[in-house]
PDB file of N, CA, C, O and CB in Angstrom:
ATOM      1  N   UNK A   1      23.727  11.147 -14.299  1.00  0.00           N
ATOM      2  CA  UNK A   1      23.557  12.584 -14.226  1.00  0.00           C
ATOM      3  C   UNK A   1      22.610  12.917 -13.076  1.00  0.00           C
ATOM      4  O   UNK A   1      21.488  12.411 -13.047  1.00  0.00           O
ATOM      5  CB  UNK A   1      23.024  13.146 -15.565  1.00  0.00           C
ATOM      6  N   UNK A   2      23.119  13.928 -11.935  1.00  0.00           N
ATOM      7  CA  UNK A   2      22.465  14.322 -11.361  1.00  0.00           C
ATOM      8  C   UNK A   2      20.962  14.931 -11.740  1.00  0.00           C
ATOM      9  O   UNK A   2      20.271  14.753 -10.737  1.00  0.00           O
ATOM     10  CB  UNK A   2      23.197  14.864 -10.943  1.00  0.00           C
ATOM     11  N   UNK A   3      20.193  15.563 -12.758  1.00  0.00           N
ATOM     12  CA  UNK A   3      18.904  15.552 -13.092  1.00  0.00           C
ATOM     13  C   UNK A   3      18.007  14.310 -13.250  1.00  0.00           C
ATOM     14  O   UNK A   3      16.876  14.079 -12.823  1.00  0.00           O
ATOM     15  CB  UNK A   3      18.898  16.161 -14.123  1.00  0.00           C
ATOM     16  N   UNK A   4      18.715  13.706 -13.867  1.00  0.00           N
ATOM     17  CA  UNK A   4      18.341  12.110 -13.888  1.00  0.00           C
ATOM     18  C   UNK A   4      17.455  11.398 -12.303  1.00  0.00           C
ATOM     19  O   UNK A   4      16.315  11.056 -11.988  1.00  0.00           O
ATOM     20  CB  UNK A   4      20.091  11.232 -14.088  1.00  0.00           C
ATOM     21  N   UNK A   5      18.784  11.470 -11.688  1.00  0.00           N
ATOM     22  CA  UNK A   5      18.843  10.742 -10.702  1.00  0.00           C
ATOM     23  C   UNK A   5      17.427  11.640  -9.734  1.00  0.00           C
ATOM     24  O   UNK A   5      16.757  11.086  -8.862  1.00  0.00           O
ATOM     25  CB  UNK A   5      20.569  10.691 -10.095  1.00  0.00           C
ATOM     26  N   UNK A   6      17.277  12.909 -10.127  1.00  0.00           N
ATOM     27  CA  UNK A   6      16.622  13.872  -8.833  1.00  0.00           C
ATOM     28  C   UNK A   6      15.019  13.552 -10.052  1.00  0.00           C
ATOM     29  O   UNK A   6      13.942  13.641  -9.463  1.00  0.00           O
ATOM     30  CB  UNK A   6      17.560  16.266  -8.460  1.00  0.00           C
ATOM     31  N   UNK A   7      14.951  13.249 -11.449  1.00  0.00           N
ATOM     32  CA  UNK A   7      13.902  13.111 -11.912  1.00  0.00           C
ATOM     33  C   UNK A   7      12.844  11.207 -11.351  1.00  0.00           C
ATOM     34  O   UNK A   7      11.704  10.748 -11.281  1.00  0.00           O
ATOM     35  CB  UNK A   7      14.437  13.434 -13.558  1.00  0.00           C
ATOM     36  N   UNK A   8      13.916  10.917 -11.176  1.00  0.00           N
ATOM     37  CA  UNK A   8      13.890   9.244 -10.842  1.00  0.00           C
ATOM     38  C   UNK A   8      12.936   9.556  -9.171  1.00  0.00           C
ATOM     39  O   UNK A   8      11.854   9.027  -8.917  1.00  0.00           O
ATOM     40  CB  UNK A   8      16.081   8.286 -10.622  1.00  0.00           C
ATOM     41  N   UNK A   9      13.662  10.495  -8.257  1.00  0.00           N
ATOM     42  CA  UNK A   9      13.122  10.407  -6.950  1.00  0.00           C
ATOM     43  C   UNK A   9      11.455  11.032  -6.733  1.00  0.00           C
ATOM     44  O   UNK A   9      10.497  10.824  -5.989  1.00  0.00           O
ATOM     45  CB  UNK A   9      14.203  11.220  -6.043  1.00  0.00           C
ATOM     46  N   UNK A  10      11.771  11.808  -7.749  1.00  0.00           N
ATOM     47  CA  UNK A  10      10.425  12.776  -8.138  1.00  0.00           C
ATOM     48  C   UNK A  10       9.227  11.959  -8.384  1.00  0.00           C
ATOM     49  O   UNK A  10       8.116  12.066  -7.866  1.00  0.00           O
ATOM     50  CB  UNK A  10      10.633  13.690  -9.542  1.00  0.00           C
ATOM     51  N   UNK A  11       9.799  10.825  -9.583  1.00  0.00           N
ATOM     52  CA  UNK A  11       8.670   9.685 -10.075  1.00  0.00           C
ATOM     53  C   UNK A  11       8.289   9.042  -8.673  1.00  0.00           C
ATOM     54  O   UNK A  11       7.123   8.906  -8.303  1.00  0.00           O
ATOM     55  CB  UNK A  11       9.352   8.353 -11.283  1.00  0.00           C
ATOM     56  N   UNK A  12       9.085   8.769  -8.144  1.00  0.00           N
ATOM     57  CA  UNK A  12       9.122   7.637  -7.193  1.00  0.00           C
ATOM     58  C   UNK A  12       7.932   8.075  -6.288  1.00  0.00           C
ATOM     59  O   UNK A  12       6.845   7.497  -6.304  1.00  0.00           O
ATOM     60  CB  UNK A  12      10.625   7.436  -6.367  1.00  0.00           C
ATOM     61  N   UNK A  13       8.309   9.449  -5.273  1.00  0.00           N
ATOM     62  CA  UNK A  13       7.609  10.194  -4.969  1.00  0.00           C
ATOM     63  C   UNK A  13       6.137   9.922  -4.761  1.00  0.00           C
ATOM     64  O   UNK A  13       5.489   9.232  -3.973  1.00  0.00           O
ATOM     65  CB  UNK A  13       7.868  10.941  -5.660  1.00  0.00           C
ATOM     66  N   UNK A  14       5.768  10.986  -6.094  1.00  0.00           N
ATOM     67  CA  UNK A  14       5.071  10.984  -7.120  1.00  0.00           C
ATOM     68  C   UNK A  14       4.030   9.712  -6.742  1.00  0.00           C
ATOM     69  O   UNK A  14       3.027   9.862  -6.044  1.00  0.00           O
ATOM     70  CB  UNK A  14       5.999  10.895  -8.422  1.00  0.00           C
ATOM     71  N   UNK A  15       4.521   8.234  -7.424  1.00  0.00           N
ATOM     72  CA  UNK A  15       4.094   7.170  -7.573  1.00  0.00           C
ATOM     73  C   UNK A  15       3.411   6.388  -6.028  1.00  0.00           C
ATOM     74  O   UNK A  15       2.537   5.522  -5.994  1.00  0.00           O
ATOM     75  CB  UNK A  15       5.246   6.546  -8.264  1.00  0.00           C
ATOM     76  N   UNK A  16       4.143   7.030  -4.825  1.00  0.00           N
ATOM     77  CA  UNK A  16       4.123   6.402  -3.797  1.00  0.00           C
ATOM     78  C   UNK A  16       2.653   7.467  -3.039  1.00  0.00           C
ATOM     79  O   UNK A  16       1.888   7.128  -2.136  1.00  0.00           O
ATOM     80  CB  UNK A  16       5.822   6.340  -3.072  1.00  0.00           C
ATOM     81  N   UNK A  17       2.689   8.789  -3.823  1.00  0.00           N
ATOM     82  CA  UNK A  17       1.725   9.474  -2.632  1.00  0.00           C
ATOM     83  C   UNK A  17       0.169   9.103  -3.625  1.00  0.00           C
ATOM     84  O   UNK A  17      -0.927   9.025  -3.071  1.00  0.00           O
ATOM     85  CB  UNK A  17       2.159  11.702  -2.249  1.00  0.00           C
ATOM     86  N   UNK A  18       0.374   8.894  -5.253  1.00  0.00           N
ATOM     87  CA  UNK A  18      -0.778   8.349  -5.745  1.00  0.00           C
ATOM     88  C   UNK A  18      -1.302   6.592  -5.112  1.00  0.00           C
ATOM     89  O   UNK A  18      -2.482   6.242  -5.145  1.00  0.00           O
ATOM     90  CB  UNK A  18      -0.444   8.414  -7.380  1.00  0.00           C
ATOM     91  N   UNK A  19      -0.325   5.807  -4.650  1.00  0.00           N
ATOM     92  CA  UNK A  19      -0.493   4.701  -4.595  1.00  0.00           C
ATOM     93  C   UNK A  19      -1.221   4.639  -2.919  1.00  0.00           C
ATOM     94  O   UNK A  19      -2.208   3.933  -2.711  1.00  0.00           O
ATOM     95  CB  UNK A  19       0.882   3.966  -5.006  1.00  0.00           C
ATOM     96  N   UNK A  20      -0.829   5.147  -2.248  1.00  0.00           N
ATOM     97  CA  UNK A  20      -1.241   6.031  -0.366  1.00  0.00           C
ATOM     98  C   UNK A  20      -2.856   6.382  -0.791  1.00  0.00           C
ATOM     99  O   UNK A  20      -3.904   5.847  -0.428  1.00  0.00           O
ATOM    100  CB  UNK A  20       0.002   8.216   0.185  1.00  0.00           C
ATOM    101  N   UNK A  21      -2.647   7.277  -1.522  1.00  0.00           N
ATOM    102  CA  UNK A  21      -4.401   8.187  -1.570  1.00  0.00           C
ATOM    103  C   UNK A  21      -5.169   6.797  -2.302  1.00  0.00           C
ATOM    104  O   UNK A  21      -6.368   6.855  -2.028  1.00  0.00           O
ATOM    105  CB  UNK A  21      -4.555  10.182  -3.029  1.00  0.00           C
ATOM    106  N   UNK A  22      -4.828   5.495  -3.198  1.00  0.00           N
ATOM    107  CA  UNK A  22      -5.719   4.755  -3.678  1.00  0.00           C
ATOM    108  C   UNK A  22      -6.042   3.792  -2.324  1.00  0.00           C
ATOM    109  O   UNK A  22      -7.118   3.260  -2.051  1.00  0.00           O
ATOM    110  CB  UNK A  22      -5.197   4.063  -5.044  1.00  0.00           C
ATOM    111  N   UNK A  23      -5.100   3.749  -1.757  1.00  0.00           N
ATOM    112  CA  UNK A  23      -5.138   2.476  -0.378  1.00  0.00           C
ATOM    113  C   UNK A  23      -6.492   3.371   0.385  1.00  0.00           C
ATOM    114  O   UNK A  23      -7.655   2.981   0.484  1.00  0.00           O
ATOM    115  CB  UNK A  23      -3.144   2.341   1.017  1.00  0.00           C
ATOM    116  N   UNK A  24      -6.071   4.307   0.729  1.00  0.00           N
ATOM    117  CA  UNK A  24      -6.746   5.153   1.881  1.00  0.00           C
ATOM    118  C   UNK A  24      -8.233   5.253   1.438  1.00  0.00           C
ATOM    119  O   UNK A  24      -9.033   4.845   2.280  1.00  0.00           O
ATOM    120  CB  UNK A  24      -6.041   6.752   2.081  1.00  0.00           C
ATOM    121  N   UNK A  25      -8.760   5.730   0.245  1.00  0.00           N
ATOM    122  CA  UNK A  25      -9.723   5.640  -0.675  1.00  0.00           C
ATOM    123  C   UNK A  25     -10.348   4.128  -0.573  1.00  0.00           C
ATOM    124  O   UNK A  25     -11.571   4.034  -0.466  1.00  0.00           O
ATOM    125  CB  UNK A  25      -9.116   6.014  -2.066  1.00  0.00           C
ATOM    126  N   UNK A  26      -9.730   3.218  -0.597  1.00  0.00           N
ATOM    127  CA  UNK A  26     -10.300   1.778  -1.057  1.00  0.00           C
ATOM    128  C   UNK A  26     -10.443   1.222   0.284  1.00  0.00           C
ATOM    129  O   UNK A  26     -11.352   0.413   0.467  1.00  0.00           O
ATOM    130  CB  UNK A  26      -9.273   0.776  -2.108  1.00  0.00           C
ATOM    131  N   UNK A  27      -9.534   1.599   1.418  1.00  0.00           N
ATOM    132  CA  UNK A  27      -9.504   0.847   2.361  1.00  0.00           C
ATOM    133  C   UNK A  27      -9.796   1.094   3.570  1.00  0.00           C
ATOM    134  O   UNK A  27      -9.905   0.274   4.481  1.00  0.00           O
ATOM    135  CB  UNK A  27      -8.663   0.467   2.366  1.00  0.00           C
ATOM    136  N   UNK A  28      -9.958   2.467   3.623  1.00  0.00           N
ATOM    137  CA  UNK A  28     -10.606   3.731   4.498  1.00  0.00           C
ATOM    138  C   UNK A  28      -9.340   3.307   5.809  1.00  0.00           C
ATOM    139  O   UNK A  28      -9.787   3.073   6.932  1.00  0.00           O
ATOM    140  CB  UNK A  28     -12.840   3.538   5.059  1.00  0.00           C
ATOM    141  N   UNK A  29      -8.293   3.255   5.658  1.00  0.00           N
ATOM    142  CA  UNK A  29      -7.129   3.532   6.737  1.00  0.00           C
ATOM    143  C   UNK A  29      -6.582   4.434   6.534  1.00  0.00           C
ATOM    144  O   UNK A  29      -6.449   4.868   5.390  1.00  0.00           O
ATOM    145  CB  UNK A  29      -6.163   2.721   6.937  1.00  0.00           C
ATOM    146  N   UNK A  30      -5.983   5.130   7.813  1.00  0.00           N
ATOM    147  CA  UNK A  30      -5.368   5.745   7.824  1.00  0.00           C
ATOM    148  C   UNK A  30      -3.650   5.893   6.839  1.00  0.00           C
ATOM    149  O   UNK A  30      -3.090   4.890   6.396  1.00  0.00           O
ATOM    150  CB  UNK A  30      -5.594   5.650   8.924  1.00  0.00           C
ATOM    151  N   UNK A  31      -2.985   7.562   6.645  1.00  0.00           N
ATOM    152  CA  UNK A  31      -1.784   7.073   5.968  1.00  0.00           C
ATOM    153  C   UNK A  31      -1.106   6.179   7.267  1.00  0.00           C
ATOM    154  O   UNK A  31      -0.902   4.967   7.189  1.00  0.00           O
ATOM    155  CB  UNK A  31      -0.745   8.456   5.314  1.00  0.00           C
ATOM    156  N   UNK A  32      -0.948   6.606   7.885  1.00  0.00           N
ATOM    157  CA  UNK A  32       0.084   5.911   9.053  1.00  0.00           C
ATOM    158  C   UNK A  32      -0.005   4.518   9.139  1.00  0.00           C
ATOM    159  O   UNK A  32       0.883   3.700   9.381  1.00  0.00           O
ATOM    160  CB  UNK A  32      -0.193   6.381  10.543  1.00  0.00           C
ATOM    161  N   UNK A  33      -1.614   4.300   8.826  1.00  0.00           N
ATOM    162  CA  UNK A  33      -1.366   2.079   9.214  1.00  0.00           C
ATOM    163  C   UNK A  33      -1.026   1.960   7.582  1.00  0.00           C
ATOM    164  O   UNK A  33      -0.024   1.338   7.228  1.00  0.00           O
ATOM    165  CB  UNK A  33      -3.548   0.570   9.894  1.00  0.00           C
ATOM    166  N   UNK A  34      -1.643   2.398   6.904  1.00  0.00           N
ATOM    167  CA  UNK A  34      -1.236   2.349   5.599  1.00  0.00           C
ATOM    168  C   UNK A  34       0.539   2.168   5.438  1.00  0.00           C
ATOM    169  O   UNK A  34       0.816   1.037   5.039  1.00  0.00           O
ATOM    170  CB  UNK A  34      -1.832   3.730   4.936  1.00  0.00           C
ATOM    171  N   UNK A  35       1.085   2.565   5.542  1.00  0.00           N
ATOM    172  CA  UNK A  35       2.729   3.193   5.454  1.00  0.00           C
ATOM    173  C   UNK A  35       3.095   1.616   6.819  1.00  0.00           C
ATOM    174  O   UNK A  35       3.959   0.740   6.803  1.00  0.00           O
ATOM    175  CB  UNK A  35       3.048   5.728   6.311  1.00  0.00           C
ATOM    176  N   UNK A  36       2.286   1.828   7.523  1.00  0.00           N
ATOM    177  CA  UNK A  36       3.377   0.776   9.012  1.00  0.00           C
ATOM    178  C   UNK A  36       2.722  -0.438   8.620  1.00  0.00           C
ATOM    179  O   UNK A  36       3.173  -1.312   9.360  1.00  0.00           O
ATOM    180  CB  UNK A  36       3.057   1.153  11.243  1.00  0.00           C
ATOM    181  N   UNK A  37       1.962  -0.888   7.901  1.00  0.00           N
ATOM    182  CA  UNK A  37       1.762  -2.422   8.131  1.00  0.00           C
ATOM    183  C   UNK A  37       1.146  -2.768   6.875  1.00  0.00           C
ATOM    184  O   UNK A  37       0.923  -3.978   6.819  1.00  0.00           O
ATOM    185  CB  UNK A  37       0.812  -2.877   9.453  1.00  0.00           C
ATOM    186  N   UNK A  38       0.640  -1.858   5.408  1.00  0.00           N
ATOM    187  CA  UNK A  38       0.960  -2.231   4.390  1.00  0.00           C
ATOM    188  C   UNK A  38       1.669  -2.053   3.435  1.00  0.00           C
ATOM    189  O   UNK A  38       1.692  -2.710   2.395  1.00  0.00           O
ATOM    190  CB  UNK A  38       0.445  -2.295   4.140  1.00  0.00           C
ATOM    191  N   UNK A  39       2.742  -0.509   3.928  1.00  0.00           N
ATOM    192  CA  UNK A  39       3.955  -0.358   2.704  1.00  0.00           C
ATOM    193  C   UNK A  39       5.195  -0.331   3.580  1.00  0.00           C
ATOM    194  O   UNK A  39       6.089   0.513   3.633  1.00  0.00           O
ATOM    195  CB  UNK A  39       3.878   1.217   1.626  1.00  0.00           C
ATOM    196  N   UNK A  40       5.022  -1.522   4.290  1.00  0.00           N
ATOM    197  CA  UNK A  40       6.541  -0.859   5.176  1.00  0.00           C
ATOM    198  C   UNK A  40       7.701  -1.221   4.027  1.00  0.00           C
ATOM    199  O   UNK A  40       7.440  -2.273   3.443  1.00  0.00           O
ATOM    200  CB  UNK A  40       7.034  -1.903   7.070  1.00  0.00           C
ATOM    201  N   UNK A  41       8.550  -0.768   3.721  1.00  0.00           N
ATOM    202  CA  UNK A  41      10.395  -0.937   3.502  1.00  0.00           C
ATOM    203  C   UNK A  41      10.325  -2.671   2.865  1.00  0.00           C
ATOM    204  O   UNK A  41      10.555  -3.045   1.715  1.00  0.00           O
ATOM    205  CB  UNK A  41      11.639  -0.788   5.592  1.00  0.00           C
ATOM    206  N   UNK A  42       9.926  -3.503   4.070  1.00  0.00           N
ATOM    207  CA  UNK A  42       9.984  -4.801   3.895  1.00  0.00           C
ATOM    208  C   UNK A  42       8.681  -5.549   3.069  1.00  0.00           C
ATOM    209  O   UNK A  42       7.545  -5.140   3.310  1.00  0.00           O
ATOM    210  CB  UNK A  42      10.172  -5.295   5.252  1.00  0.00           C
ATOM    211  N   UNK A  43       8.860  -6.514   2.216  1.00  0.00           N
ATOM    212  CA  UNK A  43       7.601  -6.993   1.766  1.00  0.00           C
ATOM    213  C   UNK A  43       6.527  -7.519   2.853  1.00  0.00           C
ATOM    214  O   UNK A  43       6.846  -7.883   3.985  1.00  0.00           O
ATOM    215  CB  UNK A  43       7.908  -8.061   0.838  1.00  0.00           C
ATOM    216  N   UNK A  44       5.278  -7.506   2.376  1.00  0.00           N
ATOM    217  CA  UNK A  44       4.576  -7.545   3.489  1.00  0.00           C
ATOM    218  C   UNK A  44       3.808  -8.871   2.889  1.00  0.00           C
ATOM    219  O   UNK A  44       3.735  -9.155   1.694  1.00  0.00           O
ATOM    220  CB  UNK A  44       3.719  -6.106   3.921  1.00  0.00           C
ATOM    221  N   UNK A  45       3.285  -9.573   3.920  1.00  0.00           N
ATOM    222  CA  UNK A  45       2.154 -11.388   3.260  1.00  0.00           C
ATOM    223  C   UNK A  45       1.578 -11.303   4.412  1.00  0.00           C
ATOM    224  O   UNK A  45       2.225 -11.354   5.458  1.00  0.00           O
ATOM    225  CB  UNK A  45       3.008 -13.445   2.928  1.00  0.00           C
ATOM    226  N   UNK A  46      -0.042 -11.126   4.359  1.00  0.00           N
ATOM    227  CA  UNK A  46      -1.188 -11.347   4.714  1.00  0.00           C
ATOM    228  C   UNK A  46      -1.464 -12.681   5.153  1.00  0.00           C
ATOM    229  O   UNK A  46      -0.605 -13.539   4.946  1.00  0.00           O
ATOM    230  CB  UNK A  46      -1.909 -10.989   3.822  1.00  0.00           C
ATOM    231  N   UNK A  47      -2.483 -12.972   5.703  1.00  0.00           N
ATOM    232  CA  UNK A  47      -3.352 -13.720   6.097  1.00  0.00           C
ATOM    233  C   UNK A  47      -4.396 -13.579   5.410  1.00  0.00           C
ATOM    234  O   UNK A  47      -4.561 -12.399   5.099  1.00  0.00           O
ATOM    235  CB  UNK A  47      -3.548 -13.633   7.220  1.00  0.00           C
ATOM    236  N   UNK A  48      -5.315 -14.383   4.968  1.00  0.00           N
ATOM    237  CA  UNK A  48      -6.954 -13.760   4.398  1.00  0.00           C
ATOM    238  C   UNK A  48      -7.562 -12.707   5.623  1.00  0.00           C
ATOM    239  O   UNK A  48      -7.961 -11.551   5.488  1.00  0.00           O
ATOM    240  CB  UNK A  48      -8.351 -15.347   4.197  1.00  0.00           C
ATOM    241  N   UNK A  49      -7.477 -13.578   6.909  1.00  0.00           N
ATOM    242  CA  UNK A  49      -8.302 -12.171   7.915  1.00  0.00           C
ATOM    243  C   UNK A  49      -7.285 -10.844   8.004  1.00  0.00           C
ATOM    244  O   UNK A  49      -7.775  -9.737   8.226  1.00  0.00           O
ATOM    245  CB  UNK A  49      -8.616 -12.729   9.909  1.00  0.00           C
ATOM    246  N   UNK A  50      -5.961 -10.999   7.833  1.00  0.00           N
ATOM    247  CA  UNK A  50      -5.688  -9.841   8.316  1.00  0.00           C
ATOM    248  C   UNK A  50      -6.212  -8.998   7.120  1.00  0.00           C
ATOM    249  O   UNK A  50      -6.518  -7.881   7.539  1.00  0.00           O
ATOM    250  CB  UNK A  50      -4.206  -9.683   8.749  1.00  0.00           C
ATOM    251  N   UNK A  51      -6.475  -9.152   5.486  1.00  0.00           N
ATOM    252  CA  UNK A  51      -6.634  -8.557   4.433  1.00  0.00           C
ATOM    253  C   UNK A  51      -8.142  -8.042   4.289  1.00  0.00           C
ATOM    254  O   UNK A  51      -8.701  -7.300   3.481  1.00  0.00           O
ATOM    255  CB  UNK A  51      -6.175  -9.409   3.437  1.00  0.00           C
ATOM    256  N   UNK A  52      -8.679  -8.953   5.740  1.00  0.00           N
ATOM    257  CA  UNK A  52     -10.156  -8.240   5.741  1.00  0.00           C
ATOM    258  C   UNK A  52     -10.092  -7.752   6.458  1.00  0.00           C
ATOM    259  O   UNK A  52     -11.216  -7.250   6.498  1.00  0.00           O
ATOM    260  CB  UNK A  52     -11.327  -8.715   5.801  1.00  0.00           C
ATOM    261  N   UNK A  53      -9.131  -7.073   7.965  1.00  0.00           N
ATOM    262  CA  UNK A  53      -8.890  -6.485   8.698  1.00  0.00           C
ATOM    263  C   UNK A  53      -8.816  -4.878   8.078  1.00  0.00           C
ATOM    264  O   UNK A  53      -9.646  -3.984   8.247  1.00  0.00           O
ATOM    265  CB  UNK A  53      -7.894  -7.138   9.250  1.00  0.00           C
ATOM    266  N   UNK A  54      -7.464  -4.828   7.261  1.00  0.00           N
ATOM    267  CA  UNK A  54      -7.180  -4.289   6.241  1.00  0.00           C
ATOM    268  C   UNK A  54      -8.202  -3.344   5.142  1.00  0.00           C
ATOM    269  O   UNK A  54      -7.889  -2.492   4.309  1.00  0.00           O
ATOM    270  CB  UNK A  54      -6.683  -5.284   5.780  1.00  0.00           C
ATOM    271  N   UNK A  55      -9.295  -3.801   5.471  1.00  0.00           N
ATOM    272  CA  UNK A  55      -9.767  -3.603   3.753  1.00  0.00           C
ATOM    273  C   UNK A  55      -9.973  -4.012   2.681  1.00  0.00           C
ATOM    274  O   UNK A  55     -10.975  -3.884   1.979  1.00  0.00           O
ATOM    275  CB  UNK A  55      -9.390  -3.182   3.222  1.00  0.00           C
ATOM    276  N   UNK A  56      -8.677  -4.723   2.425  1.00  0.00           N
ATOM    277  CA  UNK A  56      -8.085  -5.155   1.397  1.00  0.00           C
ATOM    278  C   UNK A  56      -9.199  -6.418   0.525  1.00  0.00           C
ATOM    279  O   UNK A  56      -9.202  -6.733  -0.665  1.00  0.00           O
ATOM    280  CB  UNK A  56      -6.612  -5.686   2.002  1.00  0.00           C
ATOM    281  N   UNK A  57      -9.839  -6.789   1.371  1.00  0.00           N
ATOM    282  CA  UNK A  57     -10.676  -7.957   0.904  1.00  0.00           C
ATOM    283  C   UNK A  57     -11.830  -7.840   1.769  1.00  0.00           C
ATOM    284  O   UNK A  57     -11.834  -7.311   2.881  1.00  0.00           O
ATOM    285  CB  UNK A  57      -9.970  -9.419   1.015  1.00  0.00           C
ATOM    286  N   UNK A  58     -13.128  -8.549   0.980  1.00  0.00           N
ATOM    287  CA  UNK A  58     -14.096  -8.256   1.677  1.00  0.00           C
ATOM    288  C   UNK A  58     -14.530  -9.889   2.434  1.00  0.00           C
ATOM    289  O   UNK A  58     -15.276  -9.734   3.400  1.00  0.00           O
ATOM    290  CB  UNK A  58     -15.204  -7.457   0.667  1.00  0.00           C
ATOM    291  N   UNK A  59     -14.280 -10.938   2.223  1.00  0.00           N
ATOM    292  CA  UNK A  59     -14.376 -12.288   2.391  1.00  0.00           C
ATOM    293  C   UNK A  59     -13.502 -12.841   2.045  1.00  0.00           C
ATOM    294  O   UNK A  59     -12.586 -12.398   1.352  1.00  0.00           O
ATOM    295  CB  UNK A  59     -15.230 -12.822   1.956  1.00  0.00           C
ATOM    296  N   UNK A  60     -13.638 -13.984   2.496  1.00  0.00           N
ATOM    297  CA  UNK A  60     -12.671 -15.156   2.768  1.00  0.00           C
ATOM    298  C   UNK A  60     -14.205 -16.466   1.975  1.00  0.00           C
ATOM    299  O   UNK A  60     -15.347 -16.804   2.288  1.00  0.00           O
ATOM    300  CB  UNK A  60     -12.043 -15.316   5.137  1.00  0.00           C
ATOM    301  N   UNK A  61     -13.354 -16.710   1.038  1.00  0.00           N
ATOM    302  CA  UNK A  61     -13.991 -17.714   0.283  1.00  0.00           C
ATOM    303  C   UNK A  61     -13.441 -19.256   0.570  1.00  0.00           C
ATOM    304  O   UNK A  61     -12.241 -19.502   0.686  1.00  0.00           O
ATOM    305  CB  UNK A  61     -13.804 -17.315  -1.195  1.00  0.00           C
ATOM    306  N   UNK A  62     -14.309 -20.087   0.651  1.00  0.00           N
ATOM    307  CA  UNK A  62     -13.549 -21.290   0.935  1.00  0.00           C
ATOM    308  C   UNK A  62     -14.101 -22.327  -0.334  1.00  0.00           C
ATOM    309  O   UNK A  62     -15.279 -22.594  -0.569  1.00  0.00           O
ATOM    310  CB  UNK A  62     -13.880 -21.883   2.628  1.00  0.00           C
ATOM    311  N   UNK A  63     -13.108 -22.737  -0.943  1.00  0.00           N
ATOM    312  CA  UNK A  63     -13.821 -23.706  -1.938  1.00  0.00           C
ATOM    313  C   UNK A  63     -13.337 -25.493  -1.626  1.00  0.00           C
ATOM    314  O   UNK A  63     -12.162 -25.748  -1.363  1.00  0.00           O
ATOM    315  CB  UNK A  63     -13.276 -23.139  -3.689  1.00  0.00           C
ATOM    316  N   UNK A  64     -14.105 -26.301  -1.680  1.00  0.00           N
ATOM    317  CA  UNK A  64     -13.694 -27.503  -1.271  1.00  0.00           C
ATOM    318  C   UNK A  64     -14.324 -28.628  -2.341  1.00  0.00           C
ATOM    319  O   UNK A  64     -14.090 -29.826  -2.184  1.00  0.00           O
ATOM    320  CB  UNK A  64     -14.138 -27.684   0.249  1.00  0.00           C
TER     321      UNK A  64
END
């Protein structure tokens, strides 16, 4: 059913501009690098530095 389908895009939406404002918040990037090099279309795999590049991590732990 077309409502269905237009309630589904809504969530999606929805889910993607809350998930943007937590990156941007946590990681202080912009939406644009946000969107091009951590939510592109394609899955994305890090490096430890690029994830401290990122934000995403604050250190690189080494255990031996």
């Amino acid at each position: 059913k077309e409502h269905e389908l237009m309630a589904s895009v809504k969530e999606y939406e929805n889910t993607s501009a809350r998930i943007i404002e937590h990156y941007k918040k946590c990681t202080g990037q912009t939406e644009s690098t946000i969107k091009k090099y951590l939510l592109p279309p394609e899955d994305v795999w890090l490096t430890p530095k690029e994830a401290i590049k990122y934000g995403l991590a604050d250190e690189i732990v080494e255990f031996y």
